[in-house]
N, C-alpha and C positions, 0 to 999 in steps of 0.2 A: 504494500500500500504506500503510495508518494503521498505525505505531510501537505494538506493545504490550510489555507488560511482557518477551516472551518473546523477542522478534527486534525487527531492526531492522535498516533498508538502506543502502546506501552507494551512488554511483554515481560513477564517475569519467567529464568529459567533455570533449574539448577544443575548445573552442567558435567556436573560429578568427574571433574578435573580432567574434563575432557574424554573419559574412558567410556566406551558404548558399549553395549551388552554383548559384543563380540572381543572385549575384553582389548580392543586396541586404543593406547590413549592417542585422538587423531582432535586437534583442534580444528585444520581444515574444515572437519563435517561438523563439526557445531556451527562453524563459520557460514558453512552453506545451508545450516538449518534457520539462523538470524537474517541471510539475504534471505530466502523465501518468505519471512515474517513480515521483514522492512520495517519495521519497528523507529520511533522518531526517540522512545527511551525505551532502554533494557534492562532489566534488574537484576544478575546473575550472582549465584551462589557457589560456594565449592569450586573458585577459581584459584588456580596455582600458580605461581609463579616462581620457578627457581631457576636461576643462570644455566646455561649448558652450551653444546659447541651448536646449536638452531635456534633460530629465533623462534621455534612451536611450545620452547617451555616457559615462556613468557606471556601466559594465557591471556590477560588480561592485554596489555599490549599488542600480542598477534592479533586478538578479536578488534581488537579497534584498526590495526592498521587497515586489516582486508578490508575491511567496513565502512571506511572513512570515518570514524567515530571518534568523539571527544571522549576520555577515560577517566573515570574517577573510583580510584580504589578505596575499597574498604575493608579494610584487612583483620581478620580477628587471629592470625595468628603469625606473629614476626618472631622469621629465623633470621640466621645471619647470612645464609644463600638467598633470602627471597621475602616470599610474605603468601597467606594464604584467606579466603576467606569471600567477601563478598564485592561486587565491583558496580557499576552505570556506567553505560554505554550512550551516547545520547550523539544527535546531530544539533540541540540544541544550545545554545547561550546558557551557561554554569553561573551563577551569579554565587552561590553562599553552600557551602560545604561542613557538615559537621558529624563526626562520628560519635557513637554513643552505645558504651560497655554496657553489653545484659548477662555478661557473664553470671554464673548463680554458680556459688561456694567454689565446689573445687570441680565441677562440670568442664565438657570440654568448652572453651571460652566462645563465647557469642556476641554478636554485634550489629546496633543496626547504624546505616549509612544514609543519613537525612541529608536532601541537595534543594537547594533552590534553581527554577530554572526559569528563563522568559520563554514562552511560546508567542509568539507572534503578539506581545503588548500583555500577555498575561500571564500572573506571577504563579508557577505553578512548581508545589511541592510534593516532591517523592522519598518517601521511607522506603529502604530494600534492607529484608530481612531474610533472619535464618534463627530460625527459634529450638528449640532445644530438642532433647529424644523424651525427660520423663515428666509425667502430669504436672507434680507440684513445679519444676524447673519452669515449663510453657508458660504458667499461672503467674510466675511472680514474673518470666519476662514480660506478663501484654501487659501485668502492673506499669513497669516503666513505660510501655511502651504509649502506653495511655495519658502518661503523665506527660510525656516528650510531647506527645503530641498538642496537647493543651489547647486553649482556643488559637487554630490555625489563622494567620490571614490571609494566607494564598488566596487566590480566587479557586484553584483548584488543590486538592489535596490527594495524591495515589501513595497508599500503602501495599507492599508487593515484595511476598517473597514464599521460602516454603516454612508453614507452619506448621506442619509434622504434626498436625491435631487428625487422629484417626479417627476421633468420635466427633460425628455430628452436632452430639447436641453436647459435649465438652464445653469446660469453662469458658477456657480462652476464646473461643469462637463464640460463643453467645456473648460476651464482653464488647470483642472488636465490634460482632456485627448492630451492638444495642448502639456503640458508639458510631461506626462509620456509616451504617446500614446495611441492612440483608442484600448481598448478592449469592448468583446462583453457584453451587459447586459443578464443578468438571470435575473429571476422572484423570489425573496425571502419573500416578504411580501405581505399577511397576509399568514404561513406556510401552512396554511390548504389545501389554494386555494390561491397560489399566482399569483400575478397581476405586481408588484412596482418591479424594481431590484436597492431596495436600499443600499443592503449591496455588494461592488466590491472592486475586489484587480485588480492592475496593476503591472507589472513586466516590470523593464526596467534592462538591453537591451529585445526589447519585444521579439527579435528571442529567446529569453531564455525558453520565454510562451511556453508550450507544450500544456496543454488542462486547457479550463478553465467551470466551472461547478455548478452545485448546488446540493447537494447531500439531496435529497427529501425520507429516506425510511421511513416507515409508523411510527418510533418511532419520529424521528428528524418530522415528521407535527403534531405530540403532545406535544415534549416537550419544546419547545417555543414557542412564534408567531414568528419568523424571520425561517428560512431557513438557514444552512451554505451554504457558495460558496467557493469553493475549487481550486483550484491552481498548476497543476506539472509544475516543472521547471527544465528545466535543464543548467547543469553546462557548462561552458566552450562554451556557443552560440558565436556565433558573432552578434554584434550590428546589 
């Protein structure tokens, strides 16, 4: 989809460090599964990045170069080879950057990557996450994450990542959606044959949501386990 003045899309996707269920790690085919999408922002999870003699283990970077994409990492886990964790992809104007620890006790660390962006005159903010594996850890991240979010100004607000909530009617998910509003689940995981719609974006004001989706073509069910779900939105809705 080309970006007009009117809408624009989003896609969240967690890209499982590149590796596809045929167990080869190939950035390339994530690559080719984000041109299919065309996406104007992307929210990606489980991106690697560590030096080597190719520029393919520099995930985050390779995905923006092929892409022509602006990059913005978000990293919940720094080595001294690299960094690991969540990233934005975007062809849009970056105005205000800020990262935010949900790490919980001694869990593996987690983080979400809050960006301000202009879309064509409009001030629109995106949170990309990646929430935890057990109940009470999910519960206290959408705590903060509720908190971050606080009264927005954006004109628009997209929250987008994978939220690992397998229960429908679980906390965290009745929380986000009391706060953002109810959108519909898609099925994302396992890519093959999915079942779970773990990985969801919300758009508030929701009249904004135009269509919301999983983009299933036969490359995107080999080159991760997860699924993207994608997102048009349009500008100028009324709440």
């Amino acid at each position: 989809m080309t970006a007009d003045a009117q809408r624009f899309r989003v896609a969240s996707y967690n890209i499982h460090e590149c590796v596809g269920s045929d167990g080869a790690r190939d950035p390339a085919r994530i690559a080719s599964v984000l041109r299919e999408i065309d996406a104007d922002i992307v929210g990606l999870q489980e991106v690697d990045a560590r030096p080597s003699e190719t520029s393919t283990s520099m995930q985050m970077q390779f995905l923006a170069a092929k892409l022509g994409l602006h990059a913005v990492a978000g990293p919940t886990v720094q080595r001294a080879d690299g960094h690991y964790g969540n990233a934005l992809l975007t062809r849009r104007p970056v105005l205000d950057v800020r990262h935010v620890d949900l790490t919980v006790y001694r869990r593996e660390p987690r983080a979400a990557l809050d960006v301000d962006l202009d879309i064509d005159g409009a001030a629109v903010r995106v949170v990309v996450t990646h929430l935890g594996l057990l109940p009470g850890e999910r519960r206290t991240q959408v705590r903060r994450l509720l908190d971050l979010l606080g009264e927005s100004r954006s004109d628009i607000l997209v929250v987008c990542g994978d939220i690992n909530e397998w229960f429908a009617v679980g906390r965290p998910l009745r929380w986000l959606h009391a706060r953002l509003g109810r959108t519909a689940a898609v099925a994302t995981f396992p890519a093959a044959f999915p079942v779970f719609a773990l990985d969801r974006i919300w758009v508030q004001p929701q009249g904004a949501l135009a269509t919301l989706g999983v983009h299933a073509s036969a490359t995107a069910r080999m080159a991760s386990d997860h699924l993207p779900v994608t997102a048009d939105i349009r500008l100028g809705s009324a709440a």
